[in-house]
Structure formats: structure tokens, C-alpha cells
N, C-alpha and C positions, 0 to 999 in steps of 0.2 A: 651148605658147607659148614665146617667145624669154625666157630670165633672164633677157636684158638690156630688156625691155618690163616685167617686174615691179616699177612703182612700187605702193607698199606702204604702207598708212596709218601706217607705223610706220618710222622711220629707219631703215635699214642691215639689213633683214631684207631684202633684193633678193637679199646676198649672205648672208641667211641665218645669222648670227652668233647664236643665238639660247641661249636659257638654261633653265632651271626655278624654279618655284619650291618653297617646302619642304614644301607641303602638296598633295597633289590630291582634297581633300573641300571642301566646303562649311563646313567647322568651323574654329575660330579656331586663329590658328597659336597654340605652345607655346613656351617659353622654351627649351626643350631639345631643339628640332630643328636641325638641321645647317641653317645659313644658305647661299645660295647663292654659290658662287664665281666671282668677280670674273676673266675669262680672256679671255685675245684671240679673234679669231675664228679662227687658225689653232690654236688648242691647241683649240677645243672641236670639230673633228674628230679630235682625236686620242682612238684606242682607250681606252674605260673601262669602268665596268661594264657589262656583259652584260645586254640589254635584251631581252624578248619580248614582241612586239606583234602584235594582232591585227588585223587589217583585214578591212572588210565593205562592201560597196558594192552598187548594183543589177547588175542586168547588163547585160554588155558590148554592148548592143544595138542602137549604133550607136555611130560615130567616135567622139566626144568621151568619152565612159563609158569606150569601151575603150582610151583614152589615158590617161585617169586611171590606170585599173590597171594598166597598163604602168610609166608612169612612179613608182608606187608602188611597185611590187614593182625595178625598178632603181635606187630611192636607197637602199631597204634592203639594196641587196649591194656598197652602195660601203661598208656599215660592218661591221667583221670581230666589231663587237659588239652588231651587232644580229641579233635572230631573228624571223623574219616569218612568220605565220600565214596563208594567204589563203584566207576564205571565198570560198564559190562564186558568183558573181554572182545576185542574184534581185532581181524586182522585188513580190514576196509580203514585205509590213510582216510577219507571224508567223510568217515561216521565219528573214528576219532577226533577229528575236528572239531565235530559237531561238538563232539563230549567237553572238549575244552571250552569249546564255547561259551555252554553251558555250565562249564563250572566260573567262568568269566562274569555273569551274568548274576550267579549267586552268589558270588562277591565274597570267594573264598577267599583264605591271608596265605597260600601255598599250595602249587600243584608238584605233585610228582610223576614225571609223563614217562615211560617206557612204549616210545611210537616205535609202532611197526615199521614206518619210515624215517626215519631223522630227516632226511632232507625235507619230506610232505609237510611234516610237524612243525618246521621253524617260524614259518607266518605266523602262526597261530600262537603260538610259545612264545618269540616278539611279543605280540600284541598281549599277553596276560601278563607281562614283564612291563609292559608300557603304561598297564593299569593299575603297578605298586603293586602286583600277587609276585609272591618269591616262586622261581620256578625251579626244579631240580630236574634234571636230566638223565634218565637210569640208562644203562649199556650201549642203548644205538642212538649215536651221538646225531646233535644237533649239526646242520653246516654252516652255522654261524654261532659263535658263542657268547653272542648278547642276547642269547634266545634265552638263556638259562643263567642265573646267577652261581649253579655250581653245579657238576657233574660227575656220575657215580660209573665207575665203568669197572667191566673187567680188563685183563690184559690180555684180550685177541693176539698179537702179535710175539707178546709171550708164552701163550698157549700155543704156539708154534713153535718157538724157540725150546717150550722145554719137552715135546713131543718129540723134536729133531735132533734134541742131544740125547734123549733117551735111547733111541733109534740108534745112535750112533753109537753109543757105547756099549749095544748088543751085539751089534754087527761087527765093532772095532775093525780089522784093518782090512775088510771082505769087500774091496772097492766093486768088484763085480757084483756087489748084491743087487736086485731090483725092489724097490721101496716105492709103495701106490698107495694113493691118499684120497678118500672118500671125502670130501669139502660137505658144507654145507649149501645155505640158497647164496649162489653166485654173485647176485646181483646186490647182496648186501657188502657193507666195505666191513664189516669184521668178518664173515669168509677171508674176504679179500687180505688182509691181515694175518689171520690166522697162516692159510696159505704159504704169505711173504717172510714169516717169521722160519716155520717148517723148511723150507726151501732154502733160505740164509744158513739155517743149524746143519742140514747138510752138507751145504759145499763147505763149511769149515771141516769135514771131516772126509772131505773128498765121496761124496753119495750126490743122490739127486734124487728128483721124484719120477719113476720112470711109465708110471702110468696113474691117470688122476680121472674120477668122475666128480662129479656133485649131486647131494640130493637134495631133501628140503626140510630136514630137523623131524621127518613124520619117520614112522617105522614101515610103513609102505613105500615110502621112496627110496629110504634105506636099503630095505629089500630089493628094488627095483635096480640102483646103483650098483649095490652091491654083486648081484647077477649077472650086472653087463661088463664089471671089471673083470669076475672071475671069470666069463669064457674068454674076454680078450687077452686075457695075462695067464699063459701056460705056467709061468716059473714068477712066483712072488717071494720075498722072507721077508717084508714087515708092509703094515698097511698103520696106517693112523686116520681113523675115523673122528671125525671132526667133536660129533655129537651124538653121547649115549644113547640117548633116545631114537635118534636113527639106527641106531647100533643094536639094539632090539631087531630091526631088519634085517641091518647087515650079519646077525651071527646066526639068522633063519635062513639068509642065502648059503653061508659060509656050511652048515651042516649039510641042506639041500646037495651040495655040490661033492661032501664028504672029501674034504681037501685040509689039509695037515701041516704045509708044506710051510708054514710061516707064521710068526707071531704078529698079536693087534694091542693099539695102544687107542685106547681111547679119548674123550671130549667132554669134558664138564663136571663128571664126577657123582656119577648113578649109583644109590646103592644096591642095584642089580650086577652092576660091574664091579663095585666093589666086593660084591661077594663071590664073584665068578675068580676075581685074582687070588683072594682069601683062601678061596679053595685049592688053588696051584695046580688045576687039574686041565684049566681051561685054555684057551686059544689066546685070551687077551690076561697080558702080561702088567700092563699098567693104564694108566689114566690121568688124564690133566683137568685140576680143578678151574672151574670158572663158575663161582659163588653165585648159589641163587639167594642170596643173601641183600642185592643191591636195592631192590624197590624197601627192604627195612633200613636200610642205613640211609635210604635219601628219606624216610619219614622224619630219622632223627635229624638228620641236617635241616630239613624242613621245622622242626619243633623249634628247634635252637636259633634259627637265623631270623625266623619271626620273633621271638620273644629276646631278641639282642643279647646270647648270651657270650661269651666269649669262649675259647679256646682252654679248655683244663689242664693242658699238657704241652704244649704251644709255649713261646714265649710270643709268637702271633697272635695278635688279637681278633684276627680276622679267619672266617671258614675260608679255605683254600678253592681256590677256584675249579679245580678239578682233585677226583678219587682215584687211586685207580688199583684195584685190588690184584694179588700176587695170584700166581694160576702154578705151583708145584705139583708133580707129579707122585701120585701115589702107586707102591708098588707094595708089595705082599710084606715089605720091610715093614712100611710104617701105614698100612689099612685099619689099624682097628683105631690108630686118631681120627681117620678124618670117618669111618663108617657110618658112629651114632649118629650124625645130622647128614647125610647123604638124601637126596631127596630117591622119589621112587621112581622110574620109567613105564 
């Protein structure tokens, strides 16, 4: 995703200024810890102590995951004081484990976990927190948030909201329209989210979702989904597919079926998709960013909160307990902001 799209629940983290605080436990701070320093945002790029951090993610298994770890392991080599660890991508909750474990063991100063489970991952994330490691929390949250001293998220449920008001002001006043919505893995709660936002943007406009599958973020299940909406749903005019990268599938079924009959709003923000809208020729009309951006800006939170530096922009001295980044929709208006850093499906 484009920096310059990164509005951010929190002032002046766009550009990233960001800081530490004194402690990374769940335990009351002390009178005799080093207080954080108060520094502009150009000095808190500058080289300081020596930082090793771990990182852990699922695997690279489609476009957006392997954007992440790209763009992860390239903000760690813009700092000549950071050291980066990178686990092997999995999407096994107990090999993950393992990994943290093991980064527990070699006595990193910061993990940055993107767990396939958030709920699997919080023992484990607890207990590197319990051992003084700063831990940052990328997208799929933890279910307890002493797991993590700060966390980097998109906005799942805004990603629904701005899919649903898209939706809604192509449709405008066409209550009889049928609108079906291709989800991600179900059993994750930003599906779940995503979903609840979509379905809310709706009924404010008097719509609904009148037929739903899920797939699993791959371009085969995509497909798969996508094949078993199209024969159940004779009469469609809009779909919002969760996730580009499934969308890959979905727009192989959608041709397969040679059906015309409705416009698609896409998930995350591909620049496969982005150039499909660019072109104005295609079936899918817009798209909702959700930043593969987040495993690099928990590096930098991670840089910063080890080496106690303060907030550049903030009159808070302290990093915010939670990120959580804006998910705009991009349509043929405004595509060639967010194109150049689109990742690839």
C-alpha cells in the first residue's frame, strides 16, 4: 500500500515518528526506569542501540502475506542498528510456537508476530513479554492484550464499511438489488469483521447480503467459492470479494460462467486489480485497501520502543497501545495514488 494512503488512528504515525515506552511487561512502571525521550522524527531514525528482532508470520501463500514479509525484512535493512531474525513462513499455530520459542531462548530485545492464530499465539506471546522481549502484534490480534505491548492492525471492519458504502452508492435507491459477498476463512474473526462492517454499510442504505460464500484467501478456493455462488445466484448486481488474491479465482469463475450481469468490488488492494479498474473495461469496479504494510511498521515500533525513544509528533510520550490503519477505497478516480506500491497476486 501507498504511505501516502496510510491514515492512521493515531496522528503523525503516517510518517511514522514513533517512540517507546519504559517498560514492555504488563507490570507497573518503577521510579528508576529510564523515561522516554522526547526527539523529533528525523533524529529517531537516527542509528542507536543495537536492536534484534524476531519475526514470524504465516506463509507466503499468496500476494498479500508475501508482501508483508518483503516489506518487513526491507525496513529492517534501512536500519544499520537493527538485526532481523526471519522465521520460516507456516501456517502450523505449533511450529509457530516453536518459532517463538526459539526466538525466546535467543534472547532477542523484540518479536514481531503475524500468528496465523491470534488466539494459539497468546501463551506464547505472554510468556516473551514475561521475559522483558517487546512484543508487537501484526493484523490477527492477540485475545488477550498483555500478550503484546502494541499492535499493528488493519481495519477489518472498515474494510467492510467502505465496501458497503461503495455498493451502496452504485446501487443508490435500487432496494430490490441482490448483493453477495465472497468472505474469506470464516473461522478467522477479521472475516468475521469484515463481514459485520459490509452488512451494517448496507442496511444503512436499505440493501443486504442476499447470498454469501467463503473461501480461504488462495485463488483455488476463490474459484471454487466463486463457482458455487454463481450457479446458486441466477440474478446478482454487486459481489465484494473479501480478498484479491482469491479474486484471482473468483474473476476465472466469473469469465468461466461468461456472466455480465453485475459489478465487483474487491479486498486488500492488488495490483492486478488495480489495473483491471485502471483499465475501465473490467467487471471489478473498485477495491478496498488493507496495507501489507503492517509487519514493516511493527519493525519500526519495535526499533523505537526498544531503544526508549519517544513519540516525534505526539505530545504522548508513549507508543500507543494499538495501530490501526485506514482501508479507503480505490476506484478508477484516484488508482494511480495507490498503484505504484500495490503488491502483486
Amino acid at each position: 500500500m501507498s504511505r501516502s494512503a496510510r491514515t492512521i488512528a493515531i496522528a503523525g504515525l503516517g510518517v511514522l515518528a514513533l517512540a517507546a515506552c519504559t517498560s514492555n511487561t504488563p507490570k507497573a512502571e518503577t521510579d528508576n526506569k529510564a523515561a522516554p525521550q522526547g526527539v523529533s522524527a528525523g533524529k529517531n531514525d537516527e542509528p542507536g542501540k543495537k536492536v534484534k528482532i524476531g519475526f514470524s508470520a504465516p506463509a507466503a501463500d499468496h500476494g498479500w502475506m508475501g508482501a508483508i514479509t518483503k516489506a518487513t525484512q526491507a525496513e529492517a535493512k534501512k536500519y544499520s542498528d537493527v538485526e532481523l531474525l526471519v522465521a520460516e513462513g507456516t501456517n502450523d499455530p505449533s511450529q509457530q510456537i516453536s518459532q517463538v520459542e526459539t526466538f525466546i531462548n535467543q534472547k532477542v530485545d523484540a518479536i514481531v508476530l503475524l500468528p496465523f492464530d491470534g488466539a494459539a499465539l497468546t501463551a506464547v506471546a505472554t510468556k516473551a513479554m514475561e521475559a522483558g522481549i517487546t512484543v508487537v502484534n501484526v493484523d490477527r490480534e492477540f485475545n488477550n492484550p498483555a500478550a503484546a505491548r502494541t499492535t499493528v492492525l488493519g481495519d477489518n471492519y472498515g474494510m467492510g464499511v467502505s465496501a458497503g458504502t461503495y455498493v451502496c452508492s452504485q446501487l443508490k435507491d435500487k432496494k430490490d438489488s441482490i448483493v453477495a459477498e465472497i468472505a474469506g476463512i470464516d473461522s478467522l474473526p477479521l472475516t468475521q469483521d469484515r463481514s459485520k462492517g459490509f452488512k451494517d454499510a448496507l442496511t444503512g442504505c436499505g440493501l443486504k447480503v442476499s447470498n454469501r460464500v467463503a473461501a480461504k484467501f488462495t485463488v483455488e478456493s476463490g474459484e471454487e467459492a466463486a463457482a458455487n455462488l454463481l450457479q446458486a445466484a441466477p440474478k446478482i448486481d454487486a459481489i465484494w470479494n473479501h480478498d484479491d488474491d482469491q479474486g484471482v479465482g473468483v474473476m476465472a469463475a466469473i469469465k468461466n460462467s461468461n456472466r455480465k450481469d453485475f459489478f465487483l468490488v474487491g479486498g486488500a488492494g492488488s495490483a492486478n486489480v488495480m489495473r483491471d479498474i485502471k483499465s475501465g473495461t473490467s467487471l471489478v469496479k473498485a477495491t478496498v485497501i488493507y496495507p501489507s504494510t503492517q509487519g514493516a511498521d511493527g519493525i519500526r515500533l519495535a526499533r523505537l520502543l526498544v531503544q526508549k525513544k519517544a513519540l516525534g509528533d505526539l505530545v504522548e510520550v508513549e507508543v500507543p497501545r494499538k495501530v490501526q490503519l485506514y482501508a479507503p477505497v480505490v476506484t478508477k478516480d484516484n488508482v494511480d495514488q495507490y498503484l505504484p506500491t500495490a503488491f502483486e497476486s
